[in-house]
C-alpha positions, 0 to 999 in steps of 0.5 A, a space after each residue: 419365066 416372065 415376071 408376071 408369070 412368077 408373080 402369080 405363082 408366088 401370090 396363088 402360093 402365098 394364099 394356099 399357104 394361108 388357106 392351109 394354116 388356116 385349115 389347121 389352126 381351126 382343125 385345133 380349134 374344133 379339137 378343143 373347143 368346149 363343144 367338141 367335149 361334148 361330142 366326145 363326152 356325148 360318145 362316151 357316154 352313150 357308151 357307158 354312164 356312171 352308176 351306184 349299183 346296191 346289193 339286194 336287200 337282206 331278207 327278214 324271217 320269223 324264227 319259224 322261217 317265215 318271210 316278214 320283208 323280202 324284195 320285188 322286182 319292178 322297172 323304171 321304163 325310160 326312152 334312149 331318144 337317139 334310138 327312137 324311130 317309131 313315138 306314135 307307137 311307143 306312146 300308144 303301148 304305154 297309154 295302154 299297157 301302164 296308162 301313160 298319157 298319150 299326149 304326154 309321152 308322145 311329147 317326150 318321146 319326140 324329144 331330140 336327142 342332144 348332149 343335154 338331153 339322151 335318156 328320158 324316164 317315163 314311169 318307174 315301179 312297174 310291176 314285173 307283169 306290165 313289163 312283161 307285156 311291152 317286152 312281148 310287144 317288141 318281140 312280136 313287132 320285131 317279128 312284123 319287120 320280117 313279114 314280106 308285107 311290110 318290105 315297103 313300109 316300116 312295121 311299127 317298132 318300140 325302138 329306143 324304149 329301155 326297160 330297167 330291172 329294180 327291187 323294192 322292198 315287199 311286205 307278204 305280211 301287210 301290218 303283221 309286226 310293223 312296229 317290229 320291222 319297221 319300214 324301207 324307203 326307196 328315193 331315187 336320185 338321177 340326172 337324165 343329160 348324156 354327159 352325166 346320166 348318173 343314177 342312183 337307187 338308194 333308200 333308208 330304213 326307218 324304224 324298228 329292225 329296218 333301221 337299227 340293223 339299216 347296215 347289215 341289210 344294206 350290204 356294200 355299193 360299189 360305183 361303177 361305169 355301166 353299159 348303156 346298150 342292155 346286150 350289155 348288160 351282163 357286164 354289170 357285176 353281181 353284189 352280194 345281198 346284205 344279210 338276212 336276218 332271222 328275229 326271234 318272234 314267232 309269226 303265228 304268237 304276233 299274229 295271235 298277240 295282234 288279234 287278241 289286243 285289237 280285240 280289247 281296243 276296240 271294246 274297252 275303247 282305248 286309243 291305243 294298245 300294246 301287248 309284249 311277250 317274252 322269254 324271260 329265260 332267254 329274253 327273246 321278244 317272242 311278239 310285240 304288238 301294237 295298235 293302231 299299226 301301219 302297212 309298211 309298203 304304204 309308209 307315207 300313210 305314216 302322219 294319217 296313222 299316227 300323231 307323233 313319231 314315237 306313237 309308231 312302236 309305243 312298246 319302245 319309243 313311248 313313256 308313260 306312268 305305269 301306275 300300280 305294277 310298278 309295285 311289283 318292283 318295290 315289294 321286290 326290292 323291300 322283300 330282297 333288302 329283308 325288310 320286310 317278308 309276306 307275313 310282314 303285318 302293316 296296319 292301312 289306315 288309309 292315309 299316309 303323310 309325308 313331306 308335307 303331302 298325303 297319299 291316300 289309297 287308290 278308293 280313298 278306304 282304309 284296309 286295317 291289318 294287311 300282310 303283304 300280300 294283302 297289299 299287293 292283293 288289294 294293291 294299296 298305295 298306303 302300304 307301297 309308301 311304307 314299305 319304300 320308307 323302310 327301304 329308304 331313299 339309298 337303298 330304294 333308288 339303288 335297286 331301281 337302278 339294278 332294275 335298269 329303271 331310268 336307263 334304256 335295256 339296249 333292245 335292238 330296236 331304233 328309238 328306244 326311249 327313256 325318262 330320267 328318273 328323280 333321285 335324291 341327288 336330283 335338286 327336284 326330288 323331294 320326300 314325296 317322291 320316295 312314297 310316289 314312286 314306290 307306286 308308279 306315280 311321278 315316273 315314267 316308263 316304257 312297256 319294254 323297260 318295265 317288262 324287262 326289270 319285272 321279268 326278274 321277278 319270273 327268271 330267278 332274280 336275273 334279267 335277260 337282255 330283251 332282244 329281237 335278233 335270233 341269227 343272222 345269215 351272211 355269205 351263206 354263214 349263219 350266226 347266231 345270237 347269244 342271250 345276255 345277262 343284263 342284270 341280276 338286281 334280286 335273289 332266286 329265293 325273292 323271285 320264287 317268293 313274289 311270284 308265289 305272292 302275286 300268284 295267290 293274290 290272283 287267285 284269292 280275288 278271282 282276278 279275271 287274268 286267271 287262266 283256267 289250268 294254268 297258274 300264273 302270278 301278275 299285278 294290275 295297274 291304274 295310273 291316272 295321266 299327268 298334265 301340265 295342270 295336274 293329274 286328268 280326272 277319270 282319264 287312265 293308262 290300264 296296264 296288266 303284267 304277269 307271266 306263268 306258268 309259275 312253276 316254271 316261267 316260259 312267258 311274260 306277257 306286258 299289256 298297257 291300254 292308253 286311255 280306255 273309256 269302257 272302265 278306268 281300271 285295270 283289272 277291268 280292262 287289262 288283266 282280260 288282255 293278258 288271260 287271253 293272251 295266255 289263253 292261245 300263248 300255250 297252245 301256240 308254245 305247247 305248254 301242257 296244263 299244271 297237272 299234265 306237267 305235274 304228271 310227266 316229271 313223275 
């Protein structure tokens, strides 16, 4: 071989050699650059996308079985934009089916698929019939393509659309008990990028038992990574639900509550209104009425319907000073403690002076000679400041407490509120608070609070814990709830001995809280509405409690009207409340007149 022969073969060896590490040095190059992570992250993902799945929702029912909240089923439309082949089409069934903008989603449609950009979402809480009609379309475009005519022209396709299944929380009821359930909001987290397409449907409860049992509905997530392709969709695993609950009220006694309260707002012109009723032998929350009330699946009408947060279940979450049927715990108190009895004669000269001030009667009149039942009967705030000073301040606020006044019941609702109560080892109390608060001025209360404490008075001295969870239904188990004692702050004989005493006062004035063959025992109250300058004149909070029948109590009924303007009087405005409650309470529980009763136990 010449040497320009092997020159030659040496420099084309040469340069393949270099051609060949460069060949391989930019093969590692691709390999690891960012962009070839992307690809491979780009193919992975199309594969599979990381996903928070949630259980169904647990069911809420009425004691009855009635179903107050369950689940619905919508779809979020969104667009796999590799997959699309036909945007006209897509865009023209959408305007049309769900009122998508054309022009819009045409735009979207058109996107190119990339790394950053794979999966679009159009729309979301389509209903289950919308759906329905773009699932028909495909079928019947899929259909087309396999007619003879369209061999030299493409059918038009839906190709790339995604319909995804999801549930929403329902509400069959509207407003019935909304201030008891509460409501669910759905908020929907989610990225629409190749590389991380992580969605997630998550939601809190707010209120009442939607938020206070928010756990137990909820159930347990789990992360998993889910199929894009939805033929494989059958690879998502099935979740338990979270559990269903089963609450103590009756849907047909809250429907009856809500009517008969909305009834008396309106015409006795209140701002508000609120109406409880009890078991007091269980404690079972039977219904809790409120008014003005809000249609759960509209919760962001919340702010329109209310001025403030506590306004949403007023039975729980507002204060107030319940004025004069706080004197049914202080005549409990005195008649237990022994210091007094009904015949007990106290001589009302209309003025009562102590600690520098002067308590004067609700009409500004002295009453004479009045046993107790006169008091109660003609509900003097004379006599109520003698009675707690026969008490004293030790033994007064020692059966307050007992009655749990100044401290939460522990319902199983959210937001239970409560007010401190001023006692003598308070740096701020004072002498006059022992008289005022013996009349339900200068403390505050909520409707469950006060409820619960009197409805000792109409079970044997012993109070239930006041509750709206009947059983709870999980994994195909139910378990059900157990009535609590929470206190027992008076004697059986105290409790029969007052009832007998607020039956006869009823009675003797011909209160308008008589419920015709029924007897019942219950105290009215007036209480004007502190402001920051003193007390508002002929502005009152009207409040009725009572509960029958008296023989045998099976219901407390707790009535307040926030501001009325047909009367400031109770006795006017709330005890009507409460007799026609009672009115469709023993129909609706079955509870025979007194003298049918009288008759069966013979």
């Amino acid at each position: 071989m010449t040497l320009p022969h092997y020159r030659r073969y040496l420099a084309i060896g040469i340069i393949l050699t270099l051609a060949g590490v460069l060949i391989f040095a930019q093969m590692i190059h691709i390999q690891t650059s960012a962009k070839a992570e992307i690809v491979t992250d780009y193919g992975e993902t199309w594969s599979y996308v990381p996903m928070t799945i949630f259980p169904e929702r647990g069911k809420i029912f009425d004691r009855q079985g009635n179903l107050l909240v369950g689940n619905q089923k919508l779809y979020e439309i969104g667009i796999n934009l590799v997959d699309v082949d036909d945007p006209e089409t897509i865009a023209r069934v959408l305007e049309s089916v769900v009122g998508l903008n054309y022009e819009d989603t045409l735009e979207k449609v058109k996107t190119k698929a990339s790394a950053d950009a794979a999966y679009v979402v159009l729309t979301d809480f389509i209903p289950a019939s919308q759906a329905g009609q773009i699932l028909d379309l495909m079928d019947t475009y899929s259909d087309m393509a396999k007619d003879p005519k369209y061999a030299n022209q493409p059918a038009p396709n839906l190709d790339g659309v995604l319909l995804t299944p999801h549930l929403q929380r329902s509400y069959p009821e509207g407003s019935l008990a909304s201030n008891i359930l509460g409501f669910y909001t759905l908020q929907i987290s989610q990225t629409s990028t190749t590389a991380d397409r992580h969605e997630i449907r998550v939601g809190n409860g707010y209120y009442g038992v939607e938020q206070n049992y928010n756990d137990l509905l909820a159930g347990n997530p789990i992360d998993i990574r889910a199929p894009v392709n939805p033929n494989l969709v059958d690879e998502i695993p099935d979740l338990p639900p979270g559990s269903d609950l089963v609450l103590t009220i009756d849907r047909e006694i809250q429907s009856s509550m809500e009517t008969v309260l909305d009834k008396h707002v309106k015409s006795s012109g209140a701002e508000s209104g609120t109406l409880i009723v009890l078991n007091p032998e269980t404690g079972e929350v039977l219904a809790m009425a409120n008014s003005p009330r809000l249609d759960p699946s509209h919760y962001w009408d919340q702010d329109k319907k209310f001025l403030s947060s506590v306004n949403y279940n007023r039975a729980v979450s507002s204060t107030y000073e319940p004025g004069s049927i706080f004197k049914v715990i202080t005549m409990a108190s005195a008649l237990d403690a022994g210091v007094v009895t009904p015949d007990t004669i106290f001589r009302d000269t209309g003025v009562w002076e102590v600690g520098g001030y002067t308590i004067y009667n609700w009409d500004g009149n002295a009453w004479g000679d009045q046993t107790m039942v006169g008091c109660m009967q003609h509900s003097l705030n004379v006599c109520l400041s003698w009675v707690a000073s026969q008490l004293g301040p030790k033994a007064f606020y020692e059966y307050l407490n007992r009655f749990g006044i100044g401290h939460t019941t522990g319902i199983d609702l959210a937001n239970e509120a409560t007010f401190p109560l001023r006692t003598p080892e308070d740096g701020v109390w004072s002498d006059v608070d022992l008289a005022t608060h013996s009349f339900g001025q200068g403390l505050a209360v909520t409707p469950i609070q006060l409820a619960s404490a009197i409805s000792a008075v109409a079970n044997d001295g012993v109070i239930m814990a006041p509750h709206v969870l009947k059983s709870m239904v999980s994994n195909g188990r139910q378990y059900n709830t157990t009535p609590q004692v929470l206190s027992n702050p008076i004697s059986a004989e105290t409790a029969h001995t007052l009832t007998d005493m607020l039956a006869i006062s009823l009675e003797s004035e011909s209160s308008d809280a008589l419920v015709e063959g029924y007897r019942v025992a219950g105290k009215t109250g007036t209480a004007e509405i502190p402001t920051e300058y003193g007390y508002s004149l002929g502005v009152t909070n009207a409040s009725f409690v009572g509960w029958g029948p008296v023989d045998d109590p099976k219901f407390l009924v707790y009535v307040w009207l926030e501001k009325p303007s047909a009367s400031i009087w109770g006795s006017v405005i709330a005890a009507p409340v409460f007799r026609d409650a009672v009115k469709e309470l023993v129909v609706l529980m079955n509870i025979p007149p007194d003298d049918v009763r009288a008759n069966l136990v013979k």
